[in-house]
C-alpha positions, -999 to +999 in steps of 0.1 A: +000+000+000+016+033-009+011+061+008+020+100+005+028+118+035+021+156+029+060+165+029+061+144-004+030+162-019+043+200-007+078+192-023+057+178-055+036+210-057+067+233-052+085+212-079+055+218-100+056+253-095+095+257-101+089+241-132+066+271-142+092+292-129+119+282-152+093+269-181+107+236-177+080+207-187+064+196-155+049+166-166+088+155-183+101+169-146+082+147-126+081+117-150+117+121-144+121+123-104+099+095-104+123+075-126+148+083-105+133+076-072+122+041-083+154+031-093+167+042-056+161+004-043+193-015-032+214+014-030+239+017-004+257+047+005+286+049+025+302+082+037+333+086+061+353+117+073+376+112+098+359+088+126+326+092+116+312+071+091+273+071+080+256+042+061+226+052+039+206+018+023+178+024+003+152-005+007 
């Protein structure tokens, strides 16, 4: 079951809007981040500096 949390639909609507700003094609935009964000799965991050490290996996 997917479901949108309303920081996910107010960065969509801003997006939208910066589109329209900077006459970029919304619907291309989004089409886009959503290719992008579906292809996220599996993905591991790994960042060190110094003694800190931080591990970022995408489910």
């Amino acid at each position: 079951m997917l479901v949108f949390s309303p920081v996910v639909v107010l960065a969509v609507l801003v997006a939208a809007v910066a589109c329209l700003v900077y006459r970029v094609s919304v619907v291309r935009a989004l089409g886009t981040g959503w290719r992008i964000v579906s292809a996220l799965p599996g993905t591991r991050v790994d960042v060190e500096h110094s003694r800190t490290g931080v591990l970022i996996a995408i489910r």
